[in-house]
SEBATOR-303540 format. One record per residue (C-alpha): x, y negated, z. Coordinates in steps of 0.5 Angstrom, whole numbers. Layout:
REM SEBATOR-303540
<site u="X" v="Y" w="Z"/>
...
REM end
This chain:
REM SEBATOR-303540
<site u="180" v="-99" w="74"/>
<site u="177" v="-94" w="71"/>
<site u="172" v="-89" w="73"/>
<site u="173" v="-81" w="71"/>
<site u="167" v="-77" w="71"/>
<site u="168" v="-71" w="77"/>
<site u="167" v="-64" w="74"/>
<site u="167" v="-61" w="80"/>
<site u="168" v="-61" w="87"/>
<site u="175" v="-59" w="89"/>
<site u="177" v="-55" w="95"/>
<site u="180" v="-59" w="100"/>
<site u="187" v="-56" w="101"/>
<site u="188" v="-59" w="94"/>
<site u="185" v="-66" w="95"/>
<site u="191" v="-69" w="98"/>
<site u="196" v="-69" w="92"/>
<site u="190" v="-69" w="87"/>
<site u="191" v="-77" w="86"/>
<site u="199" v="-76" w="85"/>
<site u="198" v="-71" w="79"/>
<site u="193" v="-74" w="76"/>
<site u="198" v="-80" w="76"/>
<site u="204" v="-77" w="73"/>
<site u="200" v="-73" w="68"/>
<site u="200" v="-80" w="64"/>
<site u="193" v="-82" w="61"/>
<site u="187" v="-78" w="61"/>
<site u="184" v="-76" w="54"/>
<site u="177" v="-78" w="53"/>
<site u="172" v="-72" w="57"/>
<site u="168" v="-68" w="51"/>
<site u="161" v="-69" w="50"/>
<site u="159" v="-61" w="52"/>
<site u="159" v="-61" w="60"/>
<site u="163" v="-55" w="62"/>
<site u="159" v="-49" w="65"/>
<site u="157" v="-50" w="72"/>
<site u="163" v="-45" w="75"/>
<site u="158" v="-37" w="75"/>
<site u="154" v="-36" w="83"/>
<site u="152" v="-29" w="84"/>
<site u="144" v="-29" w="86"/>
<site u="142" v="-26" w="93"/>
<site u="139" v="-20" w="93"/>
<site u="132" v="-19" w="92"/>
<site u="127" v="-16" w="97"/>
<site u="125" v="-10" w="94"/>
<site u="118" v="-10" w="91"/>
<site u="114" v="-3" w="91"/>
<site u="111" v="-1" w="84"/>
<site u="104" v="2" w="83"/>
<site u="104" v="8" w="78"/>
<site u="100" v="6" w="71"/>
<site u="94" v="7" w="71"/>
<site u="90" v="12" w="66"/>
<site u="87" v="6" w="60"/>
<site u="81" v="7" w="55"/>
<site u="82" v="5" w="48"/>
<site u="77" v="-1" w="47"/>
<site u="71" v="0" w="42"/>
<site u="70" v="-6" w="37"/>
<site u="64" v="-9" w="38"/>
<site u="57" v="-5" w="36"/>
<site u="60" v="1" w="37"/>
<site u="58" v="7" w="42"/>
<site u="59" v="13" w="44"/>
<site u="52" v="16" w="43"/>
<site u="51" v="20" w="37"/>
<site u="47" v="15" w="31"/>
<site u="43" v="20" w="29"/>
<site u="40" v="21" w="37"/>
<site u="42" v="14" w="38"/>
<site u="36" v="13" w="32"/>
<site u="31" v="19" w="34"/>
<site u="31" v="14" w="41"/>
<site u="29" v="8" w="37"/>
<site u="23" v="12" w="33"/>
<site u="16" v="10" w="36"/>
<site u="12" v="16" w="35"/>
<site u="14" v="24" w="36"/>
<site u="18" v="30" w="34"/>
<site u="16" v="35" w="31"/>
<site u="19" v="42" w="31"/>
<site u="18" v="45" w="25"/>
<site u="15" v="52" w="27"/>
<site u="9" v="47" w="31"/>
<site u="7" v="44" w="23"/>
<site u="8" v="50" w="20"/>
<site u="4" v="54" w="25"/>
<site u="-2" v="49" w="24"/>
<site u="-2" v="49" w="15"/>
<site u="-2" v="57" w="15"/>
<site u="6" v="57" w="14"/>
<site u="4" v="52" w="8"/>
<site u="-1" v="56" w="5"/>
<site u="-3" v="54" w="-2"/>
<site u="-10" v="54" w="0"/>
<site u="-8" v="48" w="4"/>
<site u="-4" v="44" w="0"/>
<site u="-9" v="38" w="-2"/>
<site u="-4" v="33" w="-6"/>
<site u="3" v="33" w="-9"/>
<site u="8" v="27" w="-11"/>
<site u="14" v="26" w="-15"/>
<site u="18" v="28" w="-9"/>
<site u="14" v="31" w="-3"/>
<site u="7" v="36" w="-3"/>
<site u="1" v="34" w="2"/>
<site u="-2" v="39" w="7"/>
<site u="-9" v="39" w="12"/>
<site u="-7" v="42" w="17"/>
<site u="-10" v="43" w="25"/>
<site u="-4" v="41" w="30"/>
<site u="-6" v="46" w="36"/>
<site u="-4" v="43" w="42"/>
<site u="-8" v="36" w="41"/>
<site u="-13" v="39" w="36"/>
<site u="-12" v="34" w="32"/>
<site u="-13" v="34" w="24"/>
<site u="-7" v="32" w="20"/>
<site u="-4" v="30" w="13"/>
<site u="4" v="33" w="13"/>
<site u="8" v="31" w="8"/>
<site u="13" v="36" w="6"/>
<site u="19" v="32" w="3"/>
<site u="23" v="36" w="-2"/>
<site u="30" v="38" w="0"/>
<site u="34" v="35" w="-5"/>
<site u="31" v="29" w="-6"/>
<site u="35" v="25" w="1"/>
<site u="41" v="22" w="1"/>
<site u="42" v="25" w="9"/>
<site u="39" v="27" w="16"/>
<site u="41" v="18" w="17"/>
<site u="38" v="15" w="11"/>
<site u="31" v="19" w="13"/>
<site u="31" v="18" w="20"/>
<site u="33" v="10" w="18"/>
<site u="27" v="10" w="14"/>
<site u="22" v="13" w="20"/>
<site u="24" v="9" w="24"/>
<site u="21" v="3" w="20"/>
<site u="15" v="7" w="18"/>
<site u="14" v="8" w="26"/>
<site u="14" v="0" w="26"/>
<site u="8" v="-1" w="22"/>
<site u="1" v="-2" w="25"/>
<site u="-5" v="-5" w="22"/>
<site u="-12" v="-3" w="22"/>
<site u="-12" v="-2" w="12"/>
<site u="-5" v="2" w="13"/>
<site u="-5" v="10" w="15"/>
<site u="-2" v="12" w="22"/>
<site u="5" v="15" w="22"/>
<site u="4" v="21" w="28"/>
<site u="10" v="23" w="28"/>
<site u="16" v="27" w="24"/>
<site u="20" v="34" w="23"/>
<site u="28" v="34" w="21"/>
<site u="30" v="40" w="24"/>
<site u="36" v="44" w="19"/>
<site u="34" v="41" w="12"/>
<site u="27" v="40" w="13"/>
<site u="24" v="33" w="13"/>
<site u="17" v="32" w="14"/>
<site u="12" v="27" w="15"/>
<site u="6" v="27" w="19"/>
<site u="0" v="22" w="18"/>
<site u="-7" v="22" w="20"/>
<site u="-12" v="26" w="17"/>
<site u="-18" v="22" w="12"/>
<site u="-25" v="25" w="10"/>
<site u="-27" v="20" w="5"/>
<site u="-22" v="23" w="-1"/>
<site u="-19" v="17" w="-5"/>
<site u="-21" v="11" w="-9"/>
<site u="-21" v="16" w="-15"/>
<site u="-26" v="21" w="-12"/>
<site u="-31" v="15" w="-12"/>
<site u="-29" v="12" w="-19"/>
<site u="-30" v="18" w="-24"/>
<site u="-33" v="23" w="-25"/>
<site u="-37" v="24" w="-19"/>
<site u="-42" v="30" w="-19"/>
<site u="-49" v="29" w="-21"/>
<site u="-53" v="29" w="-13"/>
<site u="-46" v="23" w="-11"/>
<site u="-49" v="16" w="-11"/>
<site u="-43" v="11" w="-14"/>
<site u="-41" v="5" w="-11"/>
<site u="-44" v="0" w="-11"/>
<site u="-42" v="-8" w="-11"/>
<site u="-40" v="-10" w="-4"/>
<site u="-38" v="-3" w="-2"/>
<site u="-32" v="-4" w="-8"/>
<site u="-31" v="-12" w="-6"/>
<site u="-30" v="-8" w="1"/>
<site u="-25" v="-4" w="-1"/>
<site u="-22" v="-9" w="-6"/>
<site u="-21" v="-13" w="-1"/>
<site u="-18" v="-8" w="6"/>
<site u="-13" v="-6" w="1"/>
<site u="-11" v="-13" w="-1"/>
<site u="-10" v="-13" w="7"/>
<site u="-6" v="-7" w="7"/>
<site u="-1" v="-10" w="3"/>
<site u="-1" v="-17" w="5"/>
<site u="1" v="-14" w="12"/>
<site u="7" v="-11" w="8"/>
<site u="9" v="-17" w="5"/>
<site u="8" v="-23" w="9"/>
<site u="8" v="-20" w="16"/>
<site u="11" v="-13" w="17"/>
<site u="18" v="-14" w="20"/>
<site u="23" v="-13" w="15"/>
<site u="18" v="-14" w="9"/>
<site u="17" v="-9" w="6"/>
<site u="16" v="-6" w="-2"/>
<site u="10" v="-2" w="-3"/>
<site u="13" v="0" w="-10"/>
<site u="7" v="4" w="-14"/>
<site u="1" v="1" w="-11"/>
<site u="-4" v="5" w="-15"/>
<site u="-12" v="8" w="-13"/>
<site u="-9" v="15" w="-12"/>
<site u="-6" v="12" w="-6"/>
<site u="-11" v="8" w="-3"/>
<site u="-15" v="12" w="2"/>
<site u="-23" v="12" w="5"/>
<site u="-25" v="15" w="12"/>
<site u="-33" v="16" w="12"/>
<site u="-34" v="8" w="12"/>
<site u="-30" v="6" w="6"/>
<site u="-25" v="3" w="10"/>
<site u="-19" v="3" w="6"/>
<site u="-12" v="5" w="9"/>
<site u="-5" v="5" w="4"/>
<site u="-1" v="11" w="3"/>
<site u="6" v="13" w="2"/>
<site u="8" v="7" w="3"/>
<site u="15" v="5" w="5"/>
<site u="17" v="12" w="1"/>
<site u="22" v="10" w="-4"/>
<site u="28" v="12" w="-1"/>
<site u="26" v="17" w="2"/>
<site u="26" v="20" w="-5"/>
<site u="32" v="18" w="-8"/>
<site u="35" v="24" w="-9"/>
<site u="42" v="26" w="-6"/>
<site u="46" v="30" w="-13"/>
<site u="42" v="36" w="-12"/>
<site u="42" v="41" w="-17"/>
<site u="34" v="41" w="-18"/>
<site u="32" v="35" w="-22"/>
<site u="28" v="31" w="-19"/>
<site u="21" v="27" w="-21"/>
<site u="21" v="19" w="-21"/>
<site u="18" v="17" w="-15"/>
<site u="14" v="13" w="-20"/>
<site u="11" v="19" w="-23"/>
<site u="3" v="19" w="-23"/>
<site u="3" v="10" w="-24"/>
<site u="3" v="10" w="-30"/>
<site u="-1" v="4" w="-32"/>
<site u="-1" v="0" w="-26"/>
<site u="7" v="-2" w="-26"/>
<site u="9" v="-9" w="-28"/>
<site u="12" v="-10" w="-34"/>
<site u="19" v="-12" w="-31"/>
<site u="19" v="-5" w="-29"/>
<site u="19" v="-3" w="-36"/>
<site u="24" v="-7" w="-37"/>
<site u="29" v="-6" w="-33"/>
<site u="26" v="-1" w="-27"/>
<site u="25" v="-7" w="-22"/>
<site u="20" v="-8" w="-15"/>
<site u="18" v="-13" w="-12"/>
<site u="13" v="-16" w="-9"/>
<site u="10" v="-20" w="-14"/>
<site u="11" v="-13" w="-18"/>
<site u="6" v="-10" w="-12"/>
<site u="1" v="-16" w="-14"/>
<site u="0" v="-13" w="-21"/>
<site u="-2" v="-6" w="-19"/>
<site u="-7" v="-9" w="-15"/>
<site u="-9" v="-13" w="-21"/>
<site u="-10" v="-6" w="-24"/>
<site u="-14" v="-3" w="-18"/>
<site u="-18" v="-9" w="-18"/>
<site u="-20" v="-8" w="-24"/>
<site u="-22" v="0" w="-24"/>
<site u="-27" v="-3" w="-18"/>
<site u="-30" v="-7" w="-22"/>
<site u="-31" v="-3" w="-29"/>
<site u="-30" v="5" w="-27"/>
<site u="-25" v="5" w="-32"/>
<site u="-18" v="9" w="-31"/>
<site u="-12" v="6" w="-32"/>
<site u="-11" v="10" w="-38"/>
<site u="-16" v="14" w="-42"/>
<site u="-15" v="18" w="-48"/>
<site u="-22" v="20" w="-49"/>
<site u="-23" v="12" w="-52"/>
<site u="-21" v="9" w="-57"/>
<site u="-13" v="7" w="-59"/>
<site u="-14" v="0" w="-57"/>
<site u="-18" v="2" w="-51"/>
<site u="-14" v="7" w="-47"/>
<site u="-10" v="3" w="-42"/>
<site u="-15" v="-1" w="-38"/>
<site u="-11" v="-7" w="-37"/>
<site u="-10" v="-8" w="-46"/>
<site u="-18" v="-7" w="-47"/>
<site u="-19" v="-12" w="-41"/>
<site u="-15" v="-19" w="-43"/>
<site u="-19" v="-21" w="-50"/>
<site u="-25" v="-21" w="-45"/>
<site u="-20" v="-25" w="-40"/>
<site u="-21" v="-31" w="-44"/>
<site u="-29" v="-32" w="-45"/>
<site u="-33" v="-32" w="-39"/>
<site u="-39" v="-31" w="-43"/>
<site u="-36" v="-23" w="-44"/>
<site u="-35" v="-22" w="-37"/>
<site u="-40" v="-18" w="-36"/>
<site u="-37" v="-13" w="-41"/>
<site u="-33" v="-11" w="-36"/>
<site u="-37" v="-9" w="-31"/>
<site u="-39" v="-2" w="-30"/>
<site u="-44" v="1" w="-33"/>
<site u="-46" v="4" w="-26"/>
<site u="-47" v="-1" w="-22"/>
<site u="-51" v="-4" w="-27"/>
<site u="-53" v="-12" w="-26"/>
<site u="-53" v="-12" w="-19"/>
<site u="-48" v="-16" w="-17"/>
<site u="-47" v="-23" w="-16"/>
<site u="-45" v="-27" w="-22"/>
<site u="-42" v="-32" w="-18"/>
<site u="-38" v="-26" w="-15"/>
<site u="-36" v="-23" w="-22"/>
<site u="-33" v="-30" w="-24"/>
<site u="-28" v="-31" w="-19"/>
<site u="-26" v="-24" w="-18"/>
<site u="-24" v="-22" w="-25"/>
<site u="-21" v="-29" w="-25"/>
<site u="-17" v="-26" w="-19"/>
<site u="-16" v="-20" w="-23"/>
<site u="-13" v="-23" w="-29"/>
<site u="-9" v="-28" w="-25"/>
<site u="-6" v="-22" w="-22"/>
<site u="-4" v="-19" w="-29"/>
<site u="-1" v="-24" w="-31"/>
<site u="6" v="-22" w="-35"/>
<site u="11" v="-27" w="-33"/>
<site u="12" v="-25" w="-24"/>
<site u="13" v="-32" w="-22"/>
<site u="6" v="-35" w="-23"/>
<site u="2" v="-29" w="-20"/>
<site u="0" v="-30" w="-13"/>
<site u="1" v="-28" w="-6"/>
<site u="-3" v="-23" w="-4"/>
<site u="-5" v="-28" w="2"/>
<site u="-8" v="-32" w="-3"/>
<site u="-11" v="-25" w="-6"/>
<site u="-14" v="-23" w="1"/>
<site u="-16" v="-31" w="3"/>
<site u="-21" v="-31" w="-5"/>
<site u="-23" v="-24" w="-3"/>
<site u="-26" v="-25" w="4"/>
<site u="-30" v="-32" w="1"/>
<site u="-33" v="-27" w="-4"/>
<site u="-34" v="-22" w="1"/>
<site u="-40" v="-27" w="4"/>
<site u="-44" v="-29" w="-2"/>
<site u="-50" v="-26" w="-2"/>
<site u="-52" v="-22" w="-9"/>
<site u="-57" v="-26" w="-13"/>
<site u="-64" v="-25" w="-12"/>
<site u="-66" v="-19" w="-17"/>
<site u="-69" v="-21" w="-24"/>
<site u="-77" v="-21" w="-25"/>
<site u="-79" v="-15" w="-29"/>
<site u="-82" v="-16" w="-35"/>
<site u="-89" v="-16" w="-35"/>
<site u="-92" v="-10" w="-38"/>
<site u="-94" v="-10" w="-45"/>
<site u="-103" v="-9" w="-46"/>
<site u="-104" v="-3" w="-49"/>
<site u="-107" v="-3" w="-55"/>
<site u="-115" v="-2" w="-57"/>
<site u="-116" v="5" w="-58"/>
<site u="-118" v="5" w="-65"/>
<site u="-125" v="9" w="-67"/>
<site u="-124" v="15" w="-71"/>
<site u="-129" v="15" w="-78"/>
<site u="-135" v="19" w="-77"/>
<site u="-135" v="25" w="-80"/>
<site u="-142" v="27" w="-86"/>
<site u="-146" v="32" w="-84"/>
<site u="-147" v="38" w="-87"/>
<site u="-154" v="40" w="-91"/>
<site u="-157" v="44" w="-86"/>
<site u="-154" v="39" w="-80"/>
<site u="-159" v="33" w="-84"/>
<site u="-165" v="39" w="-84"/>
<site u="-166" v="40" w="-77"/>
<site u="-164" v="32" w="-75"/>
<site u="-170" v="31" w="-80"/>
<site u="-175" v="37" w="-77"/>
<site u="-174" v="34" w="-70"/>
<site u="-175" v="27" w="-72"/>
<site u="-182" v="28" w="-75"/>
<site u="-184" v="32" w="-69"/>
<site u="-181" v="27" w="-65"/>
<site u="-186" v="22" w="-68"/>
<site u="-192" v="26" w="-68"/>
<site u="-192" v="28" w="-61"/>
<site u="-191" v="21" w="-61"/>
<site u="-197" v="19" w="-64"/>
<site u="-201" v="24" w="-60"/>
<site u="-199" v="20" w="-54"/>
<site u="-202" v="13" w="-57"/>
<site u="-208" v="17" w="-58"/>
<site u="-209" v="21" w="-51"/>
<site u="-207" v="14" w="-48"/>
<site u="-214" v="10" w="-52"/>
<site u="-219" v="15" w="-50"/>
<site u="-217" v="14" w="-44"/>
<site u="-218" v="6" w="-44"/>
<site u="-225" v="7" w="-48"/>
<site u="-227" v="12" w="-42"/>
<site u="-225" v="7" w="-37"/>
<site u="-229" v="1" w="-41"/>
REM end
C-alpha cells in the first residue's frame, strides 16, 4: 500500500470520513512537482517602535580640500612678513626716482629704509601685468621664503595688497660682480686672484644649493654677473633667483620683456634653440661668469674686434692650448696668480662651456675643484732682473784754446819758472852760509 504526501493538516471534524472519500474517488493522480502554497497567516502586531527626527547632514568634502581660503591657507604657510603696501612705500620716498637702484625685465629695485626695524632693505616692485594671479605669486613666495643658505640673498618679506606685488629682500653695500670688473675709477684697486676664486667659488655654492639641496629643486634661469651680489667682505650672494614665474605675463595690454632680458651672452645654446632651462643650462652661465672673473672681459663688447666681442667665442681657441692660458687672463692682475691654479680653473671654465648639456658637470662638481684651488698657495714671485750697469760716461773732446787764452797761459808759465828758479837760489845761499 502506498503512501500519499500530506498537504495540510485537516481540521478534525473532516478526519473521520476523509478515508471513505478518498477511496471512492478511485485512484489519485501523481502529486505536482510545485508544492501548493502554505495556506495565508496573518502577522501579529508589532510593538510600536518610536522614530527619531533626521538629523541635519554636512556634505562631505573630498579629501584635500578645506574650508579655508587658498589664498589665506597659502599666506599662512609663507615664513617671512607681510608687508602693507603704505609701510614700503613710506620707506622708498613713495617710490622715488632717486631711490631706484636697478631695473629688470619685469621688476624695478628700490633702497629704502623700513621705519619701524630700521633696517636698510632692497624692494623689488613686480610689474602688474606680468602675473598669472594673486595664487600664482603667493605660491612662489612661499617657496622663495624656503630657501636659506649663507651665498643666497634673504627674503624679508612681501606686499600683495590690490594689485600690487612686491618683494622685500635684504640690503647689500658691496654692488655687483659688475661694478668690480669694469670700468673701475682710477683710485678703486681691482680684485685681485684670490678675492675672484672667492667669489667664484660662493657663487658656485649658491647654486649648488639651488640644485642639489633645495627642496624642490630649483632653476636659477639667467644666472649672469649682474645678479651676484657682494657685502663689504665679497661674499657672494645670488639674486632673483626663483623668479621666472613670477614674471610670466597674464595677457595684459602692456607687452611685456623677456625675463631674460639683459643675459645675453651667458644663455646656453639649447635656449637659443628652443627656449629651454635646466640646470645644466645654469652650469653654462656660470661657465661665462667664470670666465669674466678670470679675464675682466664683458660678455659682449662692441668696443673689440668682430671675432672678439662675445667672450666665450674669443676664449675657445685658447681652450685648447695650455700654453695660451695666459692670454686669458686680465691684464689687472697682471702674473699674480698661481699657474697651477689657472690651469685648472680655465679647464673648469671650458668643461662648463661645453656645447652639448649632457657632458657638463654638476655644479657639486664645480664647488668641490673650486674650494681645492681655493687652498693652493700662489706662486712665489718671480725674481727681478738685475739692473743693467750703467754706461761709462764718455769724456767730451776738449776744446782749442783761443790766441790770447794761450798767451796769457805762456806768460804765467814763465813767471812760474822763474819764481821757481829764484827759489833754488835763496835755497844754496843759505846752505853755503851754513857751511
Amino acid at each position: 500500500m502506498s503512501c500519499l504526501p500530506c498537504f495540510g493538516k485537516k481540521k478534525d471534524g473532516n478526519a473521520e470520513g476523509g478515508g471513505d472519500e478518498q477511496a471512492a474517488a478511485g485512484p489519485m493522480s501523481p502529486p505536482p512537482s510545485v508544492h501548493a502554497p502554505a495556506p495565508y497567516r496573518a502577522p501579529a502586531a508589532a510593538a510600536p517602535v518610536a522614530v527619531a527626527a533626521p538629523a541635519s547632514v554636512t556634505p562631505t568634502k573630498p579629501a584635500g580640500e578645506s574650508d579655508a581660503n587658498p589664498e589665506d591657507a597659502l599666506r599662512q604657510a609663507i615664513e617671512v612678513k607681510a608687508f602693507a603696501f603704505r609701510e614700503l612705500a613710506a620707506a622708498t620716498d613713495h617710490f622715488t626716482p632717486y631711490n631706484l637702484v636697478g631695473e629688470g625685465g619685469f621688476f624695478r629695485v628700490y633702497k629704502g629704509q623700513l621705519e619701524k626695524e630700521g633696517q636698510a632693505v632692497a624692494i623689488k616692485q613686480m610689474d602688474k601685468h606680468g602675473f598669472q594671479g594673486n595664487i600664482e605669486f603667493l605660491t612662489e613666495v612661499s617657496k622663495l621664503s624656503k630657501l636659506h643658505h649663507e651665498n643666497l640673498i634673504d627674503i624679508i618679506g612681501y606686499c600683495a595688497d590690490g594689485d600690487q606685488r612686491l618683494l622685500v629682500y635684504e640690503h647689500m653695500d658691496g654692488g655687483t660682480l659688475e661694478d668690480h670688473l669694469y670700468d673701475l675709477p682710477p683710485e678703486k684697486k681691482p680684485m685681485d686672484w684670490m678675492t675672484r676664486m672667492k667669489v667664484a667659488n660662493g657663487a658656485a655654492q649658491g647654486l649648488e644649493y639651488l640644485h642639489e639641496k633645495a627642496d624642490p629643486p630649483v632653476v636659477y634661469g639667467d644666472f649672469k654677473a649682474s645678479q651676484v651680489l657682494l657685502d663689504a667682505s665679497f661674499t657672494p650672494k645670488l639674486s632673483d633667483f626663483g623668479l621666472q614665474q613670477l614674471g610670466q605675463s597674464g595677457g595684459g595690454n602692456m607687452p611685456m620683456a623677456s625675463p631674460m632680458m639683459g643675459a645675453f651672452g651667458c644663455l646656453a645654446p639649447e635656449y637659443d634653440r628652443g627656449g629651454q632651462v635646466s640646470m645644466k643650462s645654469d652650469v653654462y652661465s656660470f661657465g661665462v661668469v667664470l670666465l669674466q672673473l678670470i679675464s675682466g672681459r664683458r660678455t659682449v663688447d662692441t668696443s673689440k674686434p668682430v671675432e672678439e666681442q662675445n667672450v666665450v667665442t674669443w676664449a675657445q681657441p685658447k681652450f685648447k692650448d695650455q700654453k695660451k692660458y695666459h692670454e686669458l687672463v686680465d691684464p689687472l692682475i697682471k702674473r699674480e696668480y698661481p699657474a697651477k691654479a689657472l690651469n685648472q680653473v680655465v679647464a673648469m671654465a671650458s668643461m662648463c662651456l661645453q656645447e652639448e648639456d649632457c657632458v657638463r658637470p654638476m655644479m657639486g662638481d664645480v664647488v668641490m675643484t673650486l674650494g681645492f684651488l681655493m687652498m693652493l698657495p700662489p706662486d712665489p714671485p718671480a725674481p727681478e732682473p738685475e739692473p743693467a750697469p750703467a754706461p761709462e760716461p764718455v769724456p767730451e773732446p776738449a776744446a782749442a784754446p783761443k790766441k790770447d787764452d794761450e798767451s796769457r797761459r805762456s806768460g804765467s808759465s814763465s813767471s812760474s819758472s822763474d819764481d821757481d828758479d829764484g827759489g833754488d837760489e835763496d835755497e844754496e845761499e843759505e846752505e853755503e852760509e851754513q857751511s
